[in-house]
MIVEX-137529 format. One record per residue: x, y, z of N, C-alpha, C in turn; residue in three letters. Coordinates in nm, 4 decimals, padded with zeros to 6 digits. Example, Ala and Ser with C-alpha at 12.3 -4.5 7.8 and 13.67 -1.06 7.14 Angstrom:
<sevos>
nx=01.3190&ny=-00.5690&nz=00.7800&cax=01.2300&cay=-00.4500&caz=00.7800&cx=01.3200&cy=-00.3300&cz=00.7800&r=ALA
nx=01.2850&ny=-00.2250&nz=00.7080&cax=01.3670&cay=-00.1060&caz=00.7140&cx=01.2900&cy=00.0030&cz=00.7870&r=SER
</sevos>
This chain:
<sevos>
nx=06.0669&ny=-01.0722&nz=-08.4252&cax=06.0321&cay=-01.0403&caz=-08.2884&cx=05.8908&cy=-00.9804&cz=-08.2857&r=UNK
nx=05.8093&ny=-01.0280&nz=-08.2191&cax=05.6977&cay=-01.0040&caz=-08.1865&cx=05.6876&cy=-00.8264&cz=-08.1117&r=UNK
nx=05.5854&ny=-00.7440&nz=-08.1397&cax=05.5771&cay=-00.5976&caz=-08.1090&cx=05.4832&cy=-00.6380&cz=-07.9662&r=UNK
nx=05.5159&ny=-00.5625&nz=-07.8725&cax=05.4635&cay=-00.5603&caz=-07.7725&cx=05.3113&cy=-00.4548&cz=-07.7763&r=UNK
nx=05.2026&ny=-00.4479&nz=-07.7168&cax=05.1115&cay=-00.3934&caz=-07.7361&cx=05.0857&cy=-00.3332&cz=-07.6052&r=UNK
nx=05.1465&ny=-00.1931&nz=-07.5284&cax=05.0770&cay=-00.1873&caz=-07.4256&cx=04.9567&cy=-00.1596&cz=-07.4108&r=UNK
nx=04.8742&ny=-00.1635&nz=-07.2602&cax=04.7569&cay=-00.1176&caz=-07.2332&cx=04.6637&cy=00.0433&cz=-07.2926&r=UNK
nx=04.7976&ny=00.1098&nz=-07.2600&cax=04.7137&cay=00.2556&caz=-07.3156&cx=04.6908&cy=00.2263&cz=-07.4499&r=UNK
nx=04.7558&ny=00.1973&nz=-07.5637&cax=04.7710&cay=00.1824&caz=-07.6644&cx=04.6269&cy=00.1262&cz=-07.7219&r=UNK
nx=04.5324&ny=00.0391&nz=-07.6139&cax=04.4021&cay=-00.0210&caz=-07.6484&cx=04.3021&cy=00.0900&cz=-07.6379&r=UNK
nx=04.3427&ny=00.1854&nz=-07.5642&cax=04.2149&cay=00.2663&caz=-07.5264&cx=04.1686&cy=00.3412&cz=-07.6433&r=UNK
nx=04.0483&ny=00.3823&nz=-07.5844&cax=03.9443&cay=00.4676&caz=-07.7210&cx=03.9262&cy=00.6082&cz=-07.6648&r=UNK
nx=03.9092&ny=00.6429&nz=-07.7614&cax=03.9150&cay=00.8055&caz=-07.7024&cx=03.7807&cy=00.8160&cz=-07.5837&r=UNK
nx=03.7122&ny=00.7438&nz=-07.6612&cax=03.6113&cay=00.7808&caz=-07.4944&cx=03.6234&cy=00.7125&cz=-07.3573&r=UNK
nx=03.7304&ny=00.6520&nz=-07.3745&cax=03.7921&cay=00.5619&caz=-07.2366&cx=03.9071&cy=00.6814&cz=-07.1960&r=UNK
nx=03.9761&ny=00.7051&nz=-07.2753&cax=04.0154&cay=00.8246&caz=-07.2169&cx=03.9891&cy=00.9512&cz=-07.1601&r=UNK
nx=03.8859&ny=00.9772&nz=-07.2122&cax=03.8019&cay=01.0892&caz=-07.1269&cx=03.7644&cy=01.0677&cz=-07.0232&r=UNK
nx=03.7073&ny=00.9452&nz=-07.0319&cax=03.6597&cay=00.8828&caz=-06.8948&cx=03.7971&cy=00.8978&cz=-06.8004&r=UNK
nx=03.8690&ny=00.8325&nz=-06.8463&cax=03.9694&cay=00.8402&caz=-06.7451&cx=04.0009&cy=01.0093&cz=-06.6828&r=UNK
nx=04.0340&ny=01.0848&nz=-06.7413&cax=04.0486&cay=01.2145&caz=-06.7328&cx=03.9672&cy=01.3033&cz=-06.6480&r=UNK
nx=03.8546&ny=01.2400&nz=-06.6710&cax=03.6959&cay=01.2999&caz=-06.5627&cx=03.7026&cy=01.2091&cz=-06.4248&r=UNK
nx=03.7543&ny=01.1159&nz=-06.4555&cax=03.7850&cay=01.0258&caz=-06.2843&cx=03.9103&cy=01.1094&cz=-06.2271&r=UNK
nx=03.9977&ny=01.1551&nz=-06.3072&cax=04.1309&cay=01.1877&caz=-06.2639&cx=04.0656&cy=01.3952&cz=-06.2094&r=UNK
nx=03.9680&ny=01.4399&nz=-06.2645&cax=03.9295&cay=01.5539&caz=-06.2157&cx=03.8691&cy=01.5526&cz=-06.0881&r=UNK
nx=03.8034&ny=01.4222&nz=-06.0724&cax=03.6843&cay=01.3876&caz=-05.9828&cx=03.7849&cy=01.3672&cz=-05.8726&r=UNK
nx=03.8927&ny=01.3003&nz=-05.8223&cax=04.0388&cay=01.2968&caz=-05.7449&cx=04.1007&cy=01.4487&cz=-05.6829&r=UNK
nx=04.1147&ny=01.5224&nz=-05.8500&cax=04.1331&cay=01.6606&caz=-05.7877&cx=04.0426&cy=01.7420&cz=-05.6983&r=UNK
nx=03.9336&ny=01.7349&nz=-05.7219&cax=03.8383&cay=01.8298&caz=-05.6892&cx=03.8159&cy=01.7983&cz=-05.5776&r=UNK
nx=03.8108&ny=01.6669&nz=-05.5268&cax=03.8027&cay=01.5632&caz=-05.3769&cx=03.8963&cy=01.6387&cz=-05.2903&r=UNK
nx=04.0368&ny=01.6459&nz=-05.3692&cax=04.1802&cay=01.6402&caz=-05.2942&cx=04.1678&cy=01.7535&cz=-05.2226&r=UNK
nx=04.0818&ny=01.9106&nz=-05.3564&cax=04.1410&cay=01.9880&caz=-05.2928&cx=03.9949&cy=02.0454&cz=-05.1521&r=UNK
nx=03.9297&ny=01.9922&nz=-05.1990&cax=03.7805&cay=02.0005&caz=-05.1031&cx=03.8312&cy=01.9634&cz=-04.9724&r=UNK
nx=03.9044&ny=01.8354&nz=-04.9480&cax=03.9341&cay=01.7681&caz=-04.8241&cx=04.0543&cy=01.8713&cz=-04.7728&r=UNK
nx=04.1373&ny=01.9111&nz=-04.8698&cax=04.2717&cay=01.9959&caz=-04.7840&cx=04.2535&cy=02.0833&cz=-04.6788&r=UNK
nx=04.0690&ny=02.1307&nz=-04.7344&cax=04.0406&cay=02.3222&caz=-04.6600&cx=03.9875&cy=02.2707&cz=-04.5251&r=UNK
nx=03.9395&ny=02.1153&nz=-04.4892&cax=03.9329&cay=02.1026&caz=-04.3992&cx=04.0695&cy=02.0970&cz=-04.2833&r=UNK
nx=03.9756&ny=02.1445&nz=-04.1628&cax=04.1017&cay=02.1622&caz=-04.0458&cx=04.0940&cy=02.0699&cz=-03.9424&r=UNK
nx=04.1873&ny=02.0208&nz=-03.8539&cax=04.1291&cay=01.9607&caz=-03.7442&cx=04.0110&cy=01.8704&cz=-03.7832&r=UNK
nx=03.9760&ny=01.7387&nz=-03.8508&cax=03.8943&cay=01.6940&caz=-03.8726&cx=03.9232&cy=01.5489&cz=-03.8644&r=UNK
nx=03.8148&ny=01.4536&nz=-03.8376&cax=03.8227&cay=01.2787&caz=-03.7842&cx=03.7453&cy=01.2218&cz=-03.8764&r=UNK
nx=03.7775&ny=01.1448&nz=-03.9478&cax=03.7367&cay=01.0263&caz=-03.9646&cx=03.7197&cy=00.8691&cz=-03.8952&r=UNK
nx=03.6212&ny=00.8085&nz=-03.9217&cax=03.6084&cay=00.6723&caz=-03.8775&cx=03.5592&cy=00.5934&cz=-03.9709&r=UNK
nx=03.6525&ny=00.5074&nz=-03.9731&cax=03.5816&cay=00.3907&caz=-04.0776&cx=03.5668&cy=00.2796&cz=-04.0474&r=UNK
nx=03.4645&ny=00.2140&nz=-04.1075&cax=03.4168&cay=00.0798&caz=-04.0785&cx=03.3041&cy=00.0883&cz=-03.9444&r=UNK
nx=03.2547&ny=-00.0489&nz=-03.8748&cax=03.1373&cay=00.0276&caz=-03.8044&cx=03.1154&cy=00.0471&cz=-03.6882&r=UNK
nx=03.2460&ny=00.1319&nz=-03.6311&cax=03.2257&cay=00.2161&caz=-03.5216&cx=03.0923&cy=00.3259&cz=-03.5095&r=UNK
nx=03.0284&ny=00.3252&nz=-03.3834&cax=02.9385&cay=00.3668&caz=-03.3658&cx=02.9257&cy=00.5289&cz=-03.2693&r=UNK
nx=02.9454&ny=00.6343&nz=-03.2993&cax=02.9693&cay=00.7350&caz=-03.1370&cx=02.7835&cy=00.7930&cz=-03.1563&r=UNK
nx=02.7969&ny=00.7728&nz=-02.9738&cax=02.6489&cay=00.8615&caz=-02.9299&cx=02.6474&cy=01.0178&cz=-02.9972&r=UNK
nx=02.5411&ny=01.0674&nz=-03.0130&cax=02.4784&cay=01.1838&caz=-03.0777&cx=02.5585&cy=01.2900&cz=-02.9608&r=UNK
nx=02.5995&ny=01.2581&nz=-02.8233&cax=02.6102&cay=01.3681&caz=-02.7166&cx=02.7688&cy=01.2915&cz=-02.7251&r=UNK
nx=02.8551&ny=01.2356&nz=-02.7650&cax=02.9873&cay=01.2421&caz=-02.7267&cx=03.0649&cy=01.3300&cz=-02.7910&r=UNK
nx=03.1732&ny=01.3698&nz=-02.7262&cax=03.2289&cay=01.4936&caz=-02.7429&cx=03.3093&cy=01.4507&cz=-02.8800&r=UNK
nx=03.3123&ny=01.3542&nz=-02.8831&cax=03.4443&cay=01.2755&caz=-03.0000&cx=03.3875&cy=01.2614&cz=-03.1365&r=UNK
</sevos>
């Protein structure tokens, strides 16, 4: 029977770090965005005037 090889199993230690520093870069986002309150996003290319209240 043939051994299966998963994916992690290929990585190099410096692919793992990498990964680890993307996975900090997530946290640090997550918790930056939480402290905001009451806040809007828009995505894609909606446009609002400089004087609308929105």
């Amino acid at each position: 029977m043939e051994e299966k090889q998963y994916l992690v199993d290929a990585l190099s230690i410096e692919e793992s770090w990498r990964i680890f520093r993307i996975m900090a870069e997530f946290v640090d986002a997550i918790e930056t965005l939480s402290k905001l309150k009451h806040s809007v996003t828009i995505f894609g290319s909606a446009q609002v005037r400089p004087d609308d209240p929105y």
